[in-house]
C-alpha positions as CSV (number, residue, x, y, z in Angstrom):
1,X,158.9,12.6,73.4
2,X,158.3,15.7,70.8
3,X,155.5,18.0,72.7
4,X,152.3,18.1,70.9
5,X,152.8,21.3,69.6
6,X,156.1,20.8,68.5
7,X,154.8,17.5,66.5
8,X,152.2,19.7,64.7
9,X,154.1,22.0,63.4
10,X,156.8,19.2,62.7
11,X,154.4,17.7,60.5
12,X,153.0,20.9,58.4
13,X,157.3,21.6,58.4
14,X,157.2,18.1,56.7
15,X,154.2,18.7,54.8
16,X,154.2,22.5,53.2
17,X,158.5,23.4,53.9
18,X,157.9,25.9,56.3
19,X,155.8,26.5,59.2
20,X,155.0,29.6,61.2
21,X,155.3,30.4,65.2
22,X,152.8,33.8,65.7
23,X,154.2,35.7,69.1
24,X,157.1,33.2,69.8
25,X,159.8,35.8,70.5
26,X,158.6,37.9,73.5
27,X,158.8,41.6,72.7
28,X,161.6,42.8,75.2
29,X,163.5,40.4,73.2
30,X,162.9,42.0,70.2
31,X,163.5,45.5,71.2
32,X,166.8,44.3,72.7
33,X,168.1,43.0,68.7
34,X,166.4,47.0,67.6
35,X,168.5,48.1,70.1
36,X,172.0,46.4,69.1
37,X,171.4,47.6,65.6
38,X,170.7,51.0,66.6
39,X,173.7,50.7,68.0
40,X,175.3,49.5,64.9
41,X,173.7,52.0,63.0
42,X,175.4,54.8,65.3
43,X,178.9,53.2,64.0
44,X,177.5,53.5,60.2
45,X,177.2,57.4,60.9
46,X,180.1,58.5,62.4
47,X,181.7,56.7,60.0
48,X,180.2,58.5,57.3
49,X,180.8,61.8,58.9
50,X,184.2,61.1,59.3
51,X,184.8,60.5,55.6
52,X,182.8,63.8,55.0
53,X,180.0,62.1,53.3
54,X,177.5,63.7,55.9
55,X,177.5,66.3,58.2
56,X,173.8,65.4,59.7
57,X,174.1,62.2,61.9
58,X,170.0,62.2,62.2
59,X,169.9,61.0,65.7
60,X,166.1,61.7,65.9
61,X,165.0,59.7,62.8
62,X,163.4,56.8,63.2
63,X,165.0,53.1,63.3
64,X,162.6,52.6,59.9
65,X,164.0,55.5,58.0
66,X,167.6,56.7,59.6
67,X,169.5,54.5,57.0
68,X,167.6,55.9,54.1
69,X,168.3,59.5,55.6
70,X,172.4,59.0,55.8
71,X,172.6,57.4,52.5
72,X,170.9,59.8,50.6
73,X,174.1,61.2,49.0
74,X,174.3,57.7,47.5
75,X,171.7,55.1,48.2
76,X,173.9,52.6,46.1
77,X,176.4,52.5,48.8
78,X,174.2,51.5,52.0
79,X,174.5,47.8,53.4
80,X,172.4,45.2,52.4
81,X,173.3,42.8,55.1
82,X,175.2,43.2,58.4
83,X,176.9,39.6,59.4
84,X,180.0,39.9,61.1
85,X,179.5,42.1,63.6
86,X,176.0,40.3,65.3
87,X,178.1,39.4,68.6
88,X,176.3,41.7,70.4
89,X,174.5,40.4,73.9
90,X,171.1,41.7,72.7
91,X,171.4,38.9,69.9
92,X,171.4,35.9,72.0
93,X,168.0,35.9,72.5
94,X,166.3,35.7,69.3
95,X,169.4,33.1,67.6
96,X,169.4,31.5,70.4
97,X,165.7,31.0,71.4
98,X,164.7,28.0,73.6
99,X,161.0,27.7,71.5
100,X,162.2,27.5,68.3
101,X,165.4,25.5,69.3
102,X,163.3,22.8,70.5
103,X,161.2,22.6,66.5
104,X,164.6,22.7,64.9
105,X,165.9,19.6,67.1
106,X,162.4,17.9,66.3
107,X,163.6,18.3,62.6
108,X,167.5,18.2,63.0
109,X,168.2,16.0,66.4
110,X,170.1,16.8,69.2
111,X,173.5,18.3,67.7
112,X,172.6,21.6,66.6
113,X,175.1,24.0,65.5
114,X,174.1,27.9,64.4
115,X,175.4,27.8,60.8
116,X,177.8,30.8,59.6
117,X,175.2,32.9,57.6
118,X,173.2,34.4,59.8
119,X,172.4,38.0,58.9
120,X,170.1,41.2,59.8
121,X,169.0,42.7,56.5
122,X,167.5,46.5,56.4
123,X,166.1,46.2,53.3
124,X,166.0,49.8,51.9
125,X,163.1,50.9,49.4
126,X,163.4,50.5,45.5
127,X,166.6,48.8,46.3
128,X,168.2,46.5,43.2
129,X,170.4,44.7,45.5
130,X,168.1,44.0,48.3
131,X,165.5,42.2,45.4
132,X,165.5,38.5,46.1
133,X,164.6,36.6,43.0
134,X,163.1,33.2,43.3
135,X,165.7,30.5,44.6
136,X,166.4,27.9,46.8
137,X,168.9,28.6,49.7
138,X,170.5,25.0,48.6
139,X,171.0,26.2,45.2
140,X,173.5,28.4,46.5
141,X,175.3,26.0,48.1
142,X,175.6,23.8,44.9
143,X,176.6,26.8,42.9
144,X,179.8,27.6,45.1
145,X,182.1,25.1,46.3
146,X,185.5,27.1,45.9
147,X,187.4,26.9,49.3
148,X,185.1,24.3,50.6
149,X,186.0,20.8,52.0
150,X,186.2,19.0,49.3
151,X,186.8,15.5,51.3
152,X,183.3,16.2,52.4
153,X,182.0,17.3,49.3
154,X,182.5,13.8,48.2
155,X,180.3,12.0,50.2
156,X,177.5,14.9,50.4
157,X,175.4,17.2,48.0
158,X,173.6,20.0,48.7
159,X,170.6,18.6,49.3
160,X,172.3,16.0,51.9
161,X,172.7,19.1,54.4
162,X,170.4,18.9,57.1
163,X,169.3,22.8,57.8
164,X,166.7,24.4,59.2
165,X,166.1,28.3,57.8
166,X,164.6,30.9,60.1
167,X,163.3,34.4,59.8
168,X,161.9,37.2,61.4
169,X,161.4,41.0,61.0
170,X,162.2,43.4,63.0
171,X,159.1,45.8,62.0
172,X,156.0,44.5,60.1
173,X,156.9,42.3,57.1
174,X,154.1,43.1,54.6
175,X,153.4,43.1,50.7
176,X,154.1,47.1,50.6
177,X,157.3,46.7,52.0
178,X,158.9,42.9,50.5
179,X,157.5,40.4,52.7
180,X,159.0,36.8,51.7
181,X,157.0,34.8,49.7
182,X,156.9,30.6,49.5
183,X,155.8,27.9,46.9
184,X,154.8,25.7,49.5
185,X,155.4,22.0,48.7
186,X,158.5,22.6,46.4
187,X,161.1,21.5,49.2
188,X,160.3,17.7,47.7
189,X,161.7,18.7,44.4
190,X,165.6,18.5,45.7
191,X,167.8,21.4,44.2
192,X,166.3,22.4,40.8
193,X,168.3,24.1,38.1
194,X,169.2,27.7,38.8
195,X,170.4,30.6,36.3
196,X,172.8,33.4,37.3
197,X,171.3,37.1,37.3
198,X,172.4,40.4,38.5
199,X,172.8,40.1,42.3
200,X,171.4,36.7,43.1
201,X,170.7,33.6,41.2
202,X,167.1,32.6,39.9
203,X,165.4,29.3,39.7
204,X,165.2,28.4,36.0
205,X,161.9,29.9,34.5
206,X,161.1,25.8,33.6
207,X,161.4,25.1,36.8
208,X,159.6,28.0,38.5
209,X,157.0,29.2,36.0
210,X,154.6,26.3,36.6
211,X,154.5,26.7,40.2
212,X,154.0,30.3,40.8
213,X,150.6,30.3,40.5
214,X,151.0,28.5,44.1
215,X,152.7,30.9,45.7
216,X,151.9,32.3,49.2
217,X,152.7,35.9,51.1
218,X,154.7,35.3,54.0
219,X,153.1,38.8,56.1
220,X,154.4,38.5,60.2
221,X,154.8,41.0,63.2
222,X,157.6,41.2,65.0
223,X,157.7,38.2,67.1
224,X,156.6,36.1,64.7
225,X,159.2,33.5,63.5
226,X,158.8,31.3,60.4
227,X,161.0,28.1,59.6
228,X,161.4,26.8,56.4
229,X,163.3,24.0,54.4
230,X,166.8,25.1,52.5
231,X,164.9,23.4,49.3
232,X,162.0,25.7,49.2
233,X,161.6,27.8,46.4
234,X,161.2,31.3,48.1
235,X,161.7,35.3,46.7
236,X,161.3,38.7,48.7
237,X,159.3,41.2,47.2
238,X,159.9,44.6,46.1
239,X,159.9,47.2,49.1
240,X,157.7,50.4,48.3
241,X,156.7,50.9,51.5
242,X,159.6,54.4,52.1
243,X,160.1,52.8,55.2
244,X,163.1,50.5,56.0
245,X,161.9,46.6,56.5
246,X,164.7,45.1,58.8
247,X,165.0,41.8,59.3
248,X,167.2,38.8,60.6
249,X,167.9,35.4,59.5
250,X,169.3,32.6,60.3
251,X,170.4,29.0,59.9
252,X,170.6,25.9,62.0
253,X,172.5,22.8,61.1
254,X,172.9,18.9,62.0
255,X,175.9,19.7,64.0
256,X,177.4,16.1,63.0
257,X,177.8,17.5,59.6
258,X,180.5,19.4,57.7
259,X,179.8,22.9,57.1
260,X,181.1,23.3,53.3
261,X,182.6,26.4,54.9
262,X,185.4,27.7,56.1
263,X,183.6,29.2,59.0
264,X,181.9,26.4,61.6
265,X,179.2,28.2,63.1
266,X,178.9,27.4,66.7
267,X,177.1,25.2,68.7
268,X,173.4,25.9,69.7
269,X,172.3,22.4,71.2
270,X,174.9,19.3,72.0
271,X,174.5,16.3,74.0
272,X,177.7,14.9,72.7
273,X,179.7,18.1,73.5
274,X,178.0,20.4,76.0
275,X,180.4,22.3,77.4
276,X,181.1,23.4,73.4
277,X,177.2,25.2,73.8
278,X,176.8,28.6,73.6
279,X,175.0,29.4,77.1
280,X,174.3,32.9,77.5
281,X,174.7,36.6,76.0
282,X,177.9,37.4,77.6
283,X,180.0,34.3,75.8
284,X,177.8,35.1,72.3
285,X,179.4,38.7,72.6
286,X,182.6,37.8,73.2
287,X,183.2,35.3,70.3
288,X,183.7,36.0,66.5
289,X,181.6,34.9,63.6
290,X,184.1,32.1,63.0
């Protein structure tokens, strides 16, 4: 029986594309992902030292602005996205959350596999790259098959791929410093034309002019958690905050269903194959994003 909070926001999930959980991810949780990246970040600067780009390893500045600090010789050069290195214990917790494991099987079913994209994002200010135009994550998918399985591409489209998106900052996600932003409703459209730009695609201006007068400001805390549909037109804004707005996101899949990748993600919920489940922090850390 789905829980009668889980079947309401099931239903505005069905109804708008996404649907928002305030305060779901309890804040020692949070601070343990900070943590990890910290930790990560550490790596980035005695690397950078080591090459002799800085001297200055700015242990004291702040998680929101050390990356801004160690790439000033050459903001071009810092990361967009970290990915493959995420098996880290302090993870566990926020991909792996009970509460919002429990909506995505309400929308996906029992098999639930974490799909092979998911991603922290420090999103640095006046950054080019880190300027997400409007898109749908699907249209993606449609746009790049090479090195795919193309046995299953036969029998499914993009749209045919039961996913669950989810995202959730790491410090305040606001206008000032590129908060997400939705067209609700457009996830019943299926996967519209898309053009190539710069760094990303774009949703065809026929498509997506129309509709933007409907879009909405995704603003959330840390703890907060929203879960959309991989059809919904979505963008992030601009950040001009000075100030670092990290982020992670992730995807959740029908676990019965082929990737389309060469990675397969691993398995999050499973009646049929339980002992396959990812159980705890110490087995997340040591596997590979594979």
């Amino acid at each position: 029986m789905v829980q009668v909070g889980v079947s309401r926001h099931l239903q505005q999930f069905e109804e708008q594309g996404y649907v928002i959980l305030r305060e779901v991810v309890d804040r020692r949780t949070v601070d343990a992902v900070r943590r990890e990246l910290a930790a990560i970040v550490d790596q980035i600067a005695l690397g950078l030292r080591a090459m002799d780009h800085v001297q200055e390893l700015y242990e004291a500045e702040p998680f929101e602005t050390r990356l801004i600090k160690l790439f000033g010789f050459a903001p071009q050069l810092s990361p967009s996205q970290l990915r493959t290195n995420l098996h880290r214990a302090g993870l566990f917790g926020l991909f792996f959350h009970p509460r919002v494991l429990d909506l995505a099987e309400a929308i996906l079913g029992p098999e639930i596999r974490l799909y092979p994209n998911y991603t922290v994002r420090p999103k640095l200010p006046e950054d080019e790259k880190t300027l997400v135009l409007w898109h749908q994550d699907a249209g993606y998918t449609a746009a790049d098959w090479s090195g795919k399985d193309h046995a299953a591409m036969k029998q499914l489209s993009p749209a045919d791929l039961r996913m669950v998106n989810v995202w959730s900052p790491l410090v305040p996600a606001t206008v000032e410093n590129g908060c997400m932003q939705f067209i609700p409703g457009t996830h019943k459209l299926g996967v519209v034309p898309h053009v190539e730009r710069k760094h990303y695609l774009e949703i065809a201006e026929s498509e997506l002019k129309p509709r933007l007068k409907d879009a909405v400001d995704i603003e959330l805390n840390p703890g907060d958690v929203v879960l959309f549909n991989n059809l919904l037109f979505h963008s992030g804004r601009p950040n001009r905050s000075g100030m670092i707005r990290w982020s992670c996101d992730w995807r959740y899949q029908d676990a019965t269903q082929p990737t389309l990748r060469t990675h397969q993600g691993h398995l999050a919920r499973s009646i049929a194959h339980p002992q396959r489940v990812v159980r705890d922090s110490a087995q997340w850390a040591a596997l590979t994003f594979s």
